[in-house]
C-alpha positions as CSV (number, residue, x, y, z in Angstrom):
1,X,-48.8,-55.4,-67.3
2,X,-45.2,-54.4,-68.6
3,X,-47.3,-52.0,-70.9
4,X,-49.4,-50.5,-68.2
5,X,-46.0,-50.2,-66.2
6,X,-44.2,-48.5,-69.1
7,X,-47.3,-45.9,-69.6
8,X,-46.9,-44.9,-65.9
9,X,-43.4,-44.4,-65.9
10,X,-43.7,-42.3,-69.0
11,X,-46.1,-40.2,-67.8
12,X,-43.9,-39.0,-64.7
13,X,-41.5,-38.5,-66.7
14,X,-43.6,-36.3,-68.7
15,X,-44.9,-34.3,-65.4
16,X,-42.0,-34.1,-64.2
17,X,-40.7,-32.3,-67.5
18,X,-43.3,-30.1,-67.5
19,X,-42.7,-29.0,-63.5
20,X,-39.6,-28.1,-64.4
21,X,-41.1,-26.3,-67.3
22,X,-43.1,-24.0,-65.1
23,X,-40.1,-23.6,-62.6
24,X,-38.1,-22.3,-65.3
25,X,-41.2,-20.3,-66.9
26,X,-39.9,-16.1,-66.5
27,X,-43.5,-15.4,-65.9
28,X,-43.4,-17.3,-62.9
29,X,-40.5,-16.8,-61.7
30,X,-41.3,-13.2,-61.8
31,X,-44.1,-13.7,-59.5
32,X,-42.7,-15.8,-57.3
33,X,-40.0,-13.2,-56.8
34,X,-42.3,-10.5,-55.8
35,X,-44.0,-13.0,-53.1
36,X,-40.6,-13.1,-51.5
37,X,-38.2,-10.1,-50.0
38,X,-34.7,-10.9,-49.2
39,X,-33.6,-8.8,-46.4
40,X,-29.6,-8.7,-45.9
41,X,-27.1,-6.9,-43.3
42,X,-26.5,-5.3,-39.6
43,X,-26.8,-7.8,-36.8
44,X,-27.8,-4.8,-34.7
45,X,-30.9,-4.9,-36.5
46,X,-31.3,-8.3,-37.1
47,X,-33.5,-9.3,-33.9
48,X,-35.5,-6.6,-34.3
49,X,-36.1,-6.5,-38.3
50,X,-37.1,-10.5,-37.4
51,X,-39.8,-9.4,-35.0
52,X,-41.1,-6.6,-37.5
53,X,-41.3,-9.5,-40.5
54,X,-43.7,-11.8,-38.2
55,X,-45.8,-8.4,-37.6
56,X,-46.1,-7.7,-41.1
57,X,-47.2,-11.6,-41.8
58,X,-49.5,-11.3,-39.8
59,X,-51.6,-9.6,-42.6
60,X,-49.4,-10.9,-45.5
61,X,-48.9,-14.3,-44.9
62,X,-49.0,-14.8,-49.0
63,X,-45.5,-13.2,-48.5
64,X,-41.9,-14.7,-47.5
65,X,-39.3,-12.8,-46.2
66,X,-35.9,-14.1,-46.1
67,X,-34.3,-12.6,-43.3
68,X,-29.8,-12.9,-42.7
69,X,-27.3,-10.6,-41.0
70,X,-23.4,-10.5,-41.4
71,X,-22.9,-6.9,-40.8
72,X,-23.9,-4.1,-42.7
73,X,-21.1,-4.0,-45.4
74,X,-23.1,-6.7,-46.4
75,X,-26.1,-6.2,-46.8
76,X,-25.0,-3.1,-48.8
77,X,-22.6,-5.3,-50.9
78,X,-26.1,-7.3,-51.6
79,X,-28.0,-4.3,-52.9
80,X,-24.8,-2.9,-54.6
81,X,-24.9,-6.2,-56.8
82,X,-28.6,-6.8,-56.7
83,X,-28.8,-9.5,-54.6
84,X,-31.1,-8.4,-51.7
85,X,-34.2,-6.1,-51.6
86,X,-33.6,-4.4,-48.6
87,X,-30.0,-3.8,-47.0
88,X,-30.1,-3.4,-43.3
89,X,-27.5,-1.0,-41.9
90,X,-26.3,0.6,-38.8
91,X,-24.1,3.1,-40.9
92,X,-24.6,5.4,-43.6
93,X,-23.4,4.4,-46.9
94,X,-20.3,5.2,-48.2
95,X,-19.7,7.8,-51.4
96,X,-17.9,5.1,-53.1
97,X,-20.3,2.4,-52.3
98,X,-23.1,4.9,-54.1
99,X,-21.1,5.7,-57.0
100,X,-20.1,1.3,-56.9
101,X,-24.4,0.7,-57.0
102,X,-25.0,3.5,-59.9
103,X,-22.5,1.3,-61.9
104,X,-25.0,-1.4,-61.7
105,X,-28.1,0.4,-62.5
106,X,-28.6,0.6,-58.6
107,X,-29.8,3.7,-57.3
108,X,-29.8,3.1,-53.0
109,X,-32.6,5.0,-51.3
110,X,-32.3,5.1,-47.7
111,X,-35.1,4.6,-44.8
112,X,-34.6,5.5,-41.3
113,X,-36.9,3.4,-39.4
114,X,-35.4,3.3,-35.8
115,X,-32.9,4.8,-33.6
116,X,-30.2,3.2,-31.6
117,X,-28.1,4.2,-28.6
118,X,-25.1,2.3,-28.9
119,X,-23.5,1.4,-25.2
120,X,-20.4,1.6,-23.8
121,X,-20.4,-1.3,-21.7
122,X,-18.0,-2.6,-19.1
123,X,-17.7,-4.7,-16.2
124,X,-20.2,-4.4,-13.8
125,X,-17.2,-4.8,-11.3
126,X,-15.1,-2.4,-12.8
127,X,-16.1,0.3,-10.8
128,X,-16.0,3.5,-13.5
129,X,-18.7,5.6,-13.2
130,X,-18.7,7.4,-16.8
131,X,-16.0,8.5,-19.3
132,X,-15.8,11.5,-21.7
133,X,-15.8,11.3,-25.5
134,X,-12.3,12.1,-25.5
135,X,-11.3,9.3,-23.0
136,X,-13.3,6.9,-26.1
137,X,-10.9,7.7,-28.2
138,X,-7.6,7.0,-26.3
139,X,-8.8,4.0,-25.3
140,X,-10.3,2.4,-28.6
141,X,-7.4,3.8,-30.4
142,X,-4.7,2.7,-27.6
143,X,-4.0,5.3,-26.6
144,X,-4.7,5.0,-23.2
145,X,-4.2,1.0,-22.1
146,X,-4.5,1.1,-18.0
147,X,-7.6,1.8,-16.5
148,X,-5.9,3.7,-13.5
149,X,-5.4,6.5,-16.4
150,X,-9.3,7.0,-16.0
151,X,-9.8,6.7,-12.1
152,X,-10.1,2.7,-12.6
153,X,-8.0,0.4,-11.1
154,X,-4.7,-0.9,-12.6
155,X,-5.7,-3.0,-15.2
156,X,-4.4,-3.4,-18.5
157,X,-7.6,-2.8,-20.7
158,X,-8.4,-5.4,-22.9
159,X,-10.6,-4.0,-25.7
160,X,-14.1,-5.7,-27.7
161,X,-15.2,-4.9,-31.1
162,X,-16.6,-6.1,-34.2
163,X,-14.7,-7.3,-37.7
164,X,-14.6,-4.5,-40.2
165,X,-18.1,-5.7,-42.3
166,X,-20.1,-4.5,-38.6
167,X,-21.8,-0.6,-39.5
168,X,-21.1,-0.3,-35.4
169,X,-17.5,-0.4,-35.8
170,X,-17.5,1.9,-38.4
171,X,-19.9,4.4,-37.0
172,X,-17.7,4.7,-33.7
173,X,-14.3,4.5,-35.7
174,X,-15.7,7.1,-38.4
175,X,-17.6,9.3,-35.9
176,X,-15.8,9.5,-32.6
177,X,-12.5,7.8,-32.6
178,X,-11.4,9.0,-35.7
179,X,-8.1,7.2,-35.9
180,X,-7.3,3.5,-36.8
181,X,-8.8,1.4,-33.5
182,X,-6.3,-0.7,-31.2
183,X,-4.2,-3.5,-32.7
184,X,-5.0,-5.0,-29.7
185,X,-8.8,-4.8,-30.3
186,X,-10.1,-8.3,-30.2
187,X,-12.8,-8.5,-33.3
188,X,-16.2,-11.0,-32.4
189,X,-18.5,-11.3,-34.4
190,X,-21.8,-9.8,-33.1
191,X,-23.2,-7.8,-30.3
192,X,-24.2,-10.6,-27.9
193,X,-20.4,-12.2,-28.2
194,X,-19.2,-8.7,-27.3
195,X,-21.7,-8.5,-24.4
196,X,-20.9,-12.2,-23.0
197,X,-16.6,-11.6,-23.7
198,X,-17.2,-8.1,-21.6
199,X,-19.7,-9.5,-18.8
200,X,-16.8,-12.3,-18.2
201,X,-13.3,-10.0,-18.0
202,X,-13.3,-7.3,-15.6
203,X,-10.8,-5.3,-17.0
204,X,-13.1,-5.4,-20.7
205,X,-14.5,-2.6,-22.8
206,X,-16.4,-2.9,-25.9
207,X,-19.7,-1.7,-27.3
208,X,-23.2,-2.8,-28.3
209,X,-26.6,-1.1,-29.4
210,X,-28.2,-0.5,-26.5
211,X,-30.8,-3.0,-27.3
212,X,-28.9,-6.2,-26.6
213,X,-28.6,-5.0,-23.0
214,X,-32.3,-4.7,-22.7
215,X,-35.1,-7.9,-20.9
216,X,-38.0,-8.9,-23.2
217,X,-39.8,-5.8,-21.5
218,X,-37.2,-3.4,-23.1
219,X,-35.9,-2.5,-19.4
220,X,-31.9,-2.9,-19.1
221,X,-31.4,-6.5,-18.1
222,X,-28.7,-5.6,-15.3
223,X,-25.8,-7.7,-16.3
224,X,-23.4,-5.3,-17.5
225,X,-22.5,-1.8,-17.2
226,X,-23.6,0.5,-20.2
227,X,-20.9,3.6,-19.4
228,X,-22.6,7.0,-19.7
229,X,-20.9,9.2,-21.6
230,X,-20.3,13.1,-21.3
231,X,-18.6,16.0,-23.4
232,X,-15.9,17.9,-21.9
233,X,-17.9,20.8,-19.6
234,X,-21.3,18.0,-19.5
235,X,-22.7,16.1,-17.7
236,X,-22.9,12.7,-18.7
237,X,-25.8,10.8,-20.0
238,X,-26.6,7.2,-19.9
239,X,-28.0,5.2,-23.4
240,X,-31.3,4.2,-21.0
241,X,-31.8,8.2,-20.5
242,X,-34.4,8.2,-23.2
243,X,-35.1,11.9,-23.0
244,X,-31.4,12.4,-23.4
245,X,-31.3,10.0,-26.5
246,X,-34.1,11.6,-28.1
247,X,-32.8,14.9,-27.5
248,X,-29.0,13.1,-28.7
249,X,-27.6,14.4,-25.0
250,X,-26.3,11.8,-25.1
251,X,-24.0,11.6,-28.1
252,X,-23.9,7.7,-29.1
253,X,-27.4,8.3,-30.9
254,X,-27.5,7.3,-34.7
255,X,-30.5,6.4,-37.2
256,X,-30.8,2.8,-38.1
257,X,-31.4,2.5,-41.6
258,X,-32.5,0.3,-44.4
259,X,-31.3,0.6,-48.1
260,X,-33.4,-0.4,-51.5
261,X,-33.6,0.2,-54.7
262,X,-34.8,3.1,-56.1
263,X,-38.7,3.2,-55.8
264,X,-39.6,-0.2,-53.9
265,X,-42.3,-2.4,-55.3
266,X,-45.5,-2.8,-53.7
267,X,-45.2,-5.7,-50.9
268,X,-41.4,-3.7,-49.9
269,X,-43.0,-0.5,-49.7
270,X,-46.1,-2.6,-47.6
271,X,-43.4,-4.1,-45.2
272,X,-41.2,-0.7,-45.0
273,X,-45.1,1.1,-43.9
274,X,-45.6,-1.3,-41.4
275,X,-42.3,-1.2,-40.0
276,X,-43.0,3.0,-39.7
277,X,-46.9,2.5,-38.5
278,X,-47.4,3.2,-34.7
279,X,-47.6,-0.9,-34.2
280,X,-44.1,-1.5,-35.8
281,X,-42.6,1.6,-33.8
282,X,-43.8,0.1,-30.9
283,X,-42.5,-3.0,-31.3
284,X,-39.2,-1.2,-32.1
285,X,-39.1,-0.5,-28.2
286,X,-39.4,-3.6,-26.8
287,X,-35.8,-4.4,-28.5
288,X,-34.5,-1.4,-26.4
289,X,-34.5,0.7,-29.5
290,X,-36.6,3.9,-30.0
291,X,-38.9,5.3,-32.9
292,X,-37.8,7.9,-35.2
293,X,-38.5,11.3,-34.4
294,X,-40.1,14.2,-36.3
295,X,-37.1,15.3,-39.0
296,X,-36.6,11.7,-39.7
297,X,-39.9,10.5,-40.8
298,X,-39.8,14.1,-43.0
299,X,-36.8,12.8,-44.4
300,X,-38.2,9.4,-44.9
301,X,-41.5,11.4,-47.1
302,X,-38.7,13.2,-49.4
303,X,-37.6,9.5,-50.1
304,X,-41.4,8.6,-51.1
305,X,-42.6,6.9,-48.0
């Protein structure tokens, strides 16, 4: 009995040696990397990219996609250093961040697969109408810190924005304000804390992509006010004009992108396709997001999709 006993032990020992084996066979784990992409970076994108992963399974459910946000630095911190096969971001990337990635034998090859209005929002008790670009930038920047300075009421303004890893607060910082933000900005961590800090103080500003203020129809859900937004001598325009965001009327229109490596293998390129097919652009608009328009998927051909 003891002998019988001793045998079986022995022989999961054995298995379990050569499981481990396998596990740490190259050959494997080379193929179970390419049954796997590792998606990193812009909360902006993350609902949406989520959605998109459990369209593309739908025909590839061989594949896993490992899906995590944290802002856009990074996910482009992950492709810098290898670490992710596709880097979601809500900015473009930086000179020094290419010049970082070609160090590394990284060469990042963008994709514009949506487009984003980012929103102004307020108080929906507030009682401002619209603002100008230039009133965007004294207030962000504190310049401005009373509403009655813009036809509000006299409030002190108390200001929302993301930490310093979010592509949105760079793209307004970078784009529009184009001056350090407020010391007095307080920094969340996504867009839905920004939305929920604004919708409960009356005398808040901050901003979101215009797809966090959207129902599960992709109509605007009513709880806040997304600010419309005019240059001086314009009119304004509102983020849910999409005629005025396609045309960029209205001004807060960027690309969304995603970053990869150099020529992408063949389930990345399957999943980037379906993102860009006429099902994933769809799908795109029921976030409150819209498809990319004629120069951008020519763009997105020179890049070799």
């Amino acid at each position: 009995m003891k002998y019988y006993s001793l045998l079986f032990i022995s022989s999961i020992i054995l298995f379990g040696c050569k499981q481990e084996q396998k596990v740490q066979d190259p050959e494997l784990a080379d193929i179970l990397k390419r049954n796997t992409i590792v998606i990193k970076g812009s909360d902006t994108e993350l609902p949406m990219v989520k959605d998109l992963a459990n369209l593309f399974r739908k025909d590839n459910s061989q594949i896993t996609i490992d899906i995590s946000g944290g802002g856009s630095s990074v996910g482009i911190e992950a492709l810098i250093n290898n670490e992710t096969d596709i880097a979601n971001s809500s900015r473009e990337i930086k000179a020094s961040e290419i010049a970082r990635a070609k160090l590394n034998g990284v060469n990042p090859t963008p994709i514009m697969f949506s487009v984003d209005a980012l929103a102004i929002i307020t108080n929906s008790k507030l009682g401002i109408d619209s603002l100008s670009t230039e009133h965007l930038m004294q207030i962000f920047s504190g310049e401005i810190t009373n509403w009655k300075s813009v036809g509000g009421p006299d409030l002190p303004i108390v200001i929302y924005g993301r930490d310093s890893l979010s592509g949105t607060y760079s793209y307004l910082k970078d784009k529009f304000i184009r001056a350090p933000y407020s010391a007095n900005m307080k920094q969340l961590h996504g867009n839905a804390e920004i939305v929920a800090a604004v919708q409960k103080d009356i005398a808040g500003v901050g901003y979101a992509g215009a797809g966090f203020l959207m129902d599960e129809n992709g109509k605007p859900n009513g709880s806040i006010w997304a600010m419309p937004i005019y240059l001086k001598g314009s009119r304004a325009y509102s983020p849910y004009e999409i005629s005025a965001v396609k045309k960029g009327d209205y001004v807060l229109t960027r690309p969304l992108y995603q970053y990869i490596n150099g020529k992408p293998r063949t389930q990345i390129f399957d999943f980037i396709m379906t993102e860009l097919t006429l099902r994933g652009q769809e799908l795109i608009k029921t976030h409150g997001y819209f498809p990319i328009n004629d120069y951008q998927t020519e763009i997105n051909k020179l890049n070799g999709l």
